[in-house]
C-alpha positions in Angstrom: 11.6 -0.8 30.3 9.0 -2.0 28.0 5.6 -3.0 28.7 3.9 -6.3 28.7 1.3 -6.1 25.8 -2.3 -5.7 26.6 -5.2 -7.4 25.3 -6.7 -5.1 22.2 -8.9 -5.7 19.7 -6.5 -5.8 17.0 -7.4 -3.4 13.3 -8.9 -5.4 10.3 -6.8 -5.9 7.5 -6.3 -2.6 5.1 -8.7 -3.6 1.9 -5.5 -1.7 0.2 -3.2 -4.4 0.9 -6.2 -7.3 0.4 -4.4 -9.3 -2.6 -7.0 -10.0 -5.5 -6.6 -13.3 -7.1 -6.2 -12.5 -11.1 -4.5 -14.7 -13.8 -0.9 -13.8 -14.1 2.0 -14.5 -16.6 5.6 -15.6 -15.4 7.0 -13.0 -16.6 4.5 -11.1 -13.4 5.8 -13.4 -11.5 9.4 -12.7 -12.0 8.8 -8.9 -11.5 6.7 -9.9 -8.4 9.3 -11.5 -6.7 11.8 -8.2 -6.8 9.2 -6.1 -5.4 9.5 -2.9 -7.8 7.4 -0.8 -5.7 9.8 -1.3 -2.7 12.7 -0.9 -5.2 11.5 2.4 -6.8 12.2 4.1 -3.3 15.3 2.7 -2.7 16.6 3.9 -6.6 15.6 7.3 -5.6 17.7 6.7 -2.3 20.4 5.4 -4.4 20.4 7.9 -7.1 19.9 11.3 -4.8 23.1 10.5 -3.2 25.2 10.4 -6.5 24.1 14.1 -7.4 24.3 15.2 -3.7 28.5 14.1 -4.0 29.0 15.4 -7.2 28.2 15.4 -10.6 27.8 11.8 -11.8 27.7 11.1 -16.0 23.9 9.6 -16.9 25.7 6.4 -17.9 27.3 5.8 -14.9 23.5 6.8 -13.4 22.0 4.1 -16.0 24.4 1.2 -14.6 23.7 2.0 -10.9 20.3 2.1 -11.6 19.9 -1.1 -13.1 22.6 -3.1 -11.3 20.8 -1.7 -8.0 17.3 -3.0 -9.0 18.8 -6.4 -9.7 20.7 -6.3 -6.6 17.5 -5.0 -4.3 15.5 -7.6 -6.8 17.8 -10.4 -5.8 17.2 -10.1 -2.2 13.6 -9.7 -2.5 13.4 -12.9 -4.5 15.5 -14.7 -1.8 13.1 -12.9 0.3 10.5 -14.9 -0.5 11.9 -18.3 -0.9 12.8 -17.7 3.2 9.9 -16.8 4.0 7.6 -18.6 1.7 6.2 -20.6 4.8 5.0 -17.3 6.7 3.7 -15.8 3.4 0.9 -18.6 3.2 -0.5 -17.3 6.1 -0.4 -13.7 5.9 -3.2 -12.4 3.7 -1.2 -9.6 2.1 1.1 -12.2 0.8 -0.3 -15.5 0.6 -1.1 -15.6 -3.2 2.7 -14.3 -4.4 4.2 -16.7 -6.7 5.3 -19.2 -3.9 2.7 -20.2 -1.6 0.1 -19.5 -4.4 2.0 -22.5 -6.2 2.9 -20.8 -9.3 6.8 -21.0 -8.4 8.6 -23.4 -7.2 10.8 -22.3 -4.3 14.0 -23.6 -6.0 12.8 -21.6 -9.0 12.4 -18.6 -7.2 15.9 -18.7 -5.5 18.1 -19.8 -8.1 16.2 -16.4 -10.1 17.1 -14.6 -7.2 21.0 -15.3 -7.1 20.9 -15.0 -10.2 20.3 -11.6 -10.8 21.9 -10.7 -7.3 25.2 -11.9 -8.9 24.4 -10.3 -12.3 24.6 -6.9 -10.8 27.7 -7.9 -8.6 29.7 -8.5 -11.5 28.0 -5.7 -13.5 28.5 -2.9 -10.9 31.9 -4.0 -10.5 33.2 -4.0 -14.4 30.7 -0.8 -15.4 31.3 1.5 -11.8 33.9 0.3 -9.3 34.1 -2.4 -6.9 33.4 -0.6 -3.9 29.9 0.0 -5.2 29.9 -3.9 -5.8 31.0 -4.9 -2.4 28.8 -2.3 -0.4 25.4 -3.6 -2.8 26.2 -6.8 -2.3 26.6 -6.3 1.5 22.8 -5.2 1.7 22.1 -8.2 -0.3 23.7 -10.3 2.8 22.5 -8.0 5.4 19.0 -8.2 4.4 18.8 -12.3 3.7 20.7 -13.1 6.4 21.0 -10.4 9.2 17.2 -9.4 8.7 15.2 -12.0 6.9 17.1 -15.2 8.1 17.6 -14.0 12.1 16.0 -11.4 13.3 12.5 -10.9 11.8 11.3 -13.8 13.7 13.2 -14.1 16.5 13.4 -10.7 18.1 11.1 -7.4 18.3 14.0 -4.9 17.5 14.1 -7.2 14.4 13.5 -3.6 12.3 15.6 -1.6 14.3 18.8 -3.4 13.4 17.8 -5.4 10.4 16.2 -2.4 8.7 20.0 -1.0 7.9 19.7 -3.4 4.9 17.7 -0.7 3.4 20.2 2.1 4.4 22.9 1.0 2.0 21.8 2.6 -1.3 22.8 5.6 -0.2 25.8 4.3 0.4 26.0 2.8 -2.7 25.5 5.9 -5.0 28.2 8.3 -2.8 30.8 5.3 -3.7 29.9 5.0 -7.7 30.4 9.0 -7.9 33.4 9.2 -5.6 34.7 5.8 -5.1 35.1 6.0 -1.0 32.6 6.6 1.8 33.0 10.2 3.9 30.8 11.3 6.4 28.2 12.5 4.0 27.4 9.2 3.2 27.2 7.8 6.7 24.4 10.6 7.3 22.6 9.8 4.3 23.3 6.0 5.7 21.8 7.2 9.2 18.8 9.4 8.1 17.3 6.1 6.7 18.0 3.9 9.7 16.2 6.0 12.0 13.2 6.8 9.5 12.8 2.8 9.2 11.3 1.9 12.1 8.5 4.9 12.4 7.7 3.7 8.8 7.5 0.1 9.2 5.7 0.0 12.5 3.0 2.0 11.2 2.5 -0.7 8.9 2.7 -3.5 11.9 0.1 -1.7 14.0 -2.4 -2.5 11.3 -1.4 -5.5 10.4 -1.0 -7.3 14.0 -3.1 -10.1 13.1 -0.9 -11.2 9.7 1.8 -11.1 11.7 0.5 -12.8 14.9 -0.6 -15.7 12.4 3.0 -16.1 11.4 4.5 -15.9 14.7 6.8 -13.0 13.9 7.4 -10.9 17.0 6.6 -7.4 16.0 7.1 -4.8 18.2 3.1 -4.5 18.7 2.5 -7.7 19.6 5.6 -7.6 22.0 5.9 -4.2 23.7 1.8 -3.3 23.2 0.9 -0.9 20.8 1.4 2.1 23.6 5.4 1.3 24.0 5.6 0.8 20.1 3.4 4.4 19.4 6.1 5.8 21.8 8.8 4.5 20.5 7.5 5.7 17.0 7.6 9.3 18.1 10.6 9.1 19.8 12.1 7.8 16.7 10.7 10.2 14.8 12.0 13.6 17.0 15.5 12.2 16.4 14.8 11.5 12.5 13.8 15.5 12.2 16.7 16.2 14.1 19.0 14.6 12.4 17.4 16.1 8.7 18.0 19.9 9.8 21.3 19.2 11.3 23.6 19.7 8.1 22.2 22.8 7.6 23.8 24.4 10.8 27.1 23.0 10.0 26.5 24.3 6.3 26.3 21.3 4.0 22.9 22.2 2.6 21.6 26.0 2.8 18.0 27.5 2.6 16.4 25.9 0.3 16.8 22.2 1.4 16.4 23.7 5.2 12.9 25.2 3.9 12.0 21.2 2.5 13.1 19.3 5.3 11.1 21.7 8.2 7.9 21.6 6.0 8.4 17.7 5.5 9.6 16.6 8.8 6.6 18.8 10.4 4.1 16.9 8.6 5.7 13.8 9.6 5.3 14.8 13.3 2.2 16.1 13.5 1.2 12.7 11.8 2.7 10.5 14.3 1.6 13.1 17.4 -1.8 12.0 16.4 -1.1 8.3 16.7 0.2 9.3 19.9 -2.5 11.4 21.9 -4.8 8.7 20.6 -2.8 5.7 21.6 -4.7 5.2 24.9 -8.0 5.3 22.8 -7.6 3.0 20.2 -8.2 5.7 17.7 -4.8 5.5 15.9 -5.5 3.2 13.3 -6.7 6.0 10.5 -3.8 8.1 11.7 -0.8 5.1 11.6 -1.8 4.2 8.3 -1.4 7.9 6.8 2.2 7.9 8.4 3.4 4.8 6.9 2.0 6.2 3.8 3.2 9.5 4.0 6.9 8.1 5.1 7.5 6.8 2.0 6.7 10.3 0.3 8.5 11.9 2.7 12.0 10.0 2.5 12.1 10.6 -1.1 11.3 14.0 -0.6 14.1 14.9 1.7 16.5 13.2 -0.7 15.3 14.7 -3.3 15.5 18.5 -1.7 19.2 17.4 -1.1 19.5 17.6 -4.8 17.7 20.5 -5.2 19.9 22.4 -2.6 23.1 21.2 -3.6 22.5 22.0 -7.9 20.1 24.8 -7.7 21.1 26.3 -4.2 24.6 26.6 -4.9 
């Protein structure tokens, strides 16, 4: 049972995520539009996974990598072009290559297939086709499930929609082995439950951007209490879900060490945001967990690698 959200006085605008106008090049433009700071986290979500199922040759490494950025690139590129409308209005996004007027929209999305199918064909010939099919189905997911329906018609729009981001590791377990097994469908899981802790840390602060584009975030629907609970809740069963393999022996000391330390830090971080979500204290403490989340996913993914080649 959710609540009905209350009247708050939502958090300025982070001046981190403030966009500065400056004169840019199209070639910025085209990098813009695939978001490579989003991207670098899912490569290391992509790659982790081929070295955690077994011992993958660097040019096979090369190939994923590059066919995954233009995959992830695609779909941030289409990204935009949907959303283009809401981006005017946001001020963390309102001067990106679209509704600053620097790209057409037909520009943008014909760029964005482009390279989408690029790495379909690519990842296809140069790894296997299962890797294809399984990229190209978090192209789809993300444009259509999340983007298209979802992010602005329903609060749980990051719960379910946020699984687009839980296929690389899906991706590198099928270039190494060429199936999926249960150890990808954990990697798979880990990230769908660390998604929505991270990403409505971000919405908390940014309530007003996304008020003024009508999409119905969980704060602006359930109140930030409900969403703050949720957040922890989300967040026990992450860290649970991390330290389970090691009981059932997939990963020994080493990784177990990693992911206590890690996933401790992560909780004490959204504890604060909790005991402080009656006083409206939290924002300082929400903004160092969706920081520290992205740190800490690649982190754990990394310590998987560790484990598994150094650990023995």
């Amino acid at each position: 049972m959710t609540e009905t959200a209350e009247p708050t006085a939502i958090p300025p605008s982070d001046p981190a995520l403030t966009p500065r106008v400056r004169n840019v090049t199209l070639a910025q433009d085209l990098i813009t539009l695939t978001k490579p700071k989003i991207i670098s986290l899912l490569l290391v979500t992509t790659i982790a996974p081929m070295f955690v199922a077994g011992s993958p040759s660097w040019m096979s490494v090369l190939w994923v990598t590059i066919g995954g950025y233009l995959m992830a690139g695609g779909a941030n590129a289409v990204n935009m072009y949907l959303d283009s409308d809401i981006d005017d209005v946001m001020v963390r996004t309102k001067l990106r290559p679209i509704p600053s007027g620097r790209m057409s929209p037909r520009a943008v999305i014909a760029f964005g297939v482009l390279i989408a199918t690029a790495a379909t064909y690519g990842l296809a010939q140069l790894v296997n086709v299962l890797t294809a099919t399984l990229a190209l189905a978090g192209f789809y997911f993300y444009v259509f499930i999340y983007t298209r329906w979802l992010k602005r018609s329903s609060p749980h729009n990051i719960v379910i929609g946020g699984a687009a981001g839980a296929f690389p590791p899906l991706v590198g377990w099928a270039a190494v082995t060429g199936s999926l097994d249960l150890g990808a469908w954990y990697l798979f899981l880990i990230i769908f439950y660390w998604t929505p802790p991270h990403f409505w840390a971000l919405a908390l602060n940014k309530q007003r951007d996304y008020g003024n584009a009508g999409v119905p975030m969980a704060p602006l629907v359930w109140g930030e209490r409900e969403t703050i609970e949720q957040m922890l809740w989300y967040s026990v069963l992450l860290v649970a879900l991390t330290l389970l393999p090691v009981c059932f022996g997939v990963f020994g000391m080493i990784y177990f060490v990693c992911a206590a330390i890690l996933g401790g830090l992560l909780l004490r971080g959204v504890w604060k945001v909790y005991i402080e979500r009656n006083s409206g204290n939290w924002v300082r403490a929400s903004w160092w967990v969706y920081k520290y989340s992205l740190l800490y996913l690649a982190l754990i993914f990394v310590a998987m690698v560790i484990d598994r080649h150094v650990g023995g």
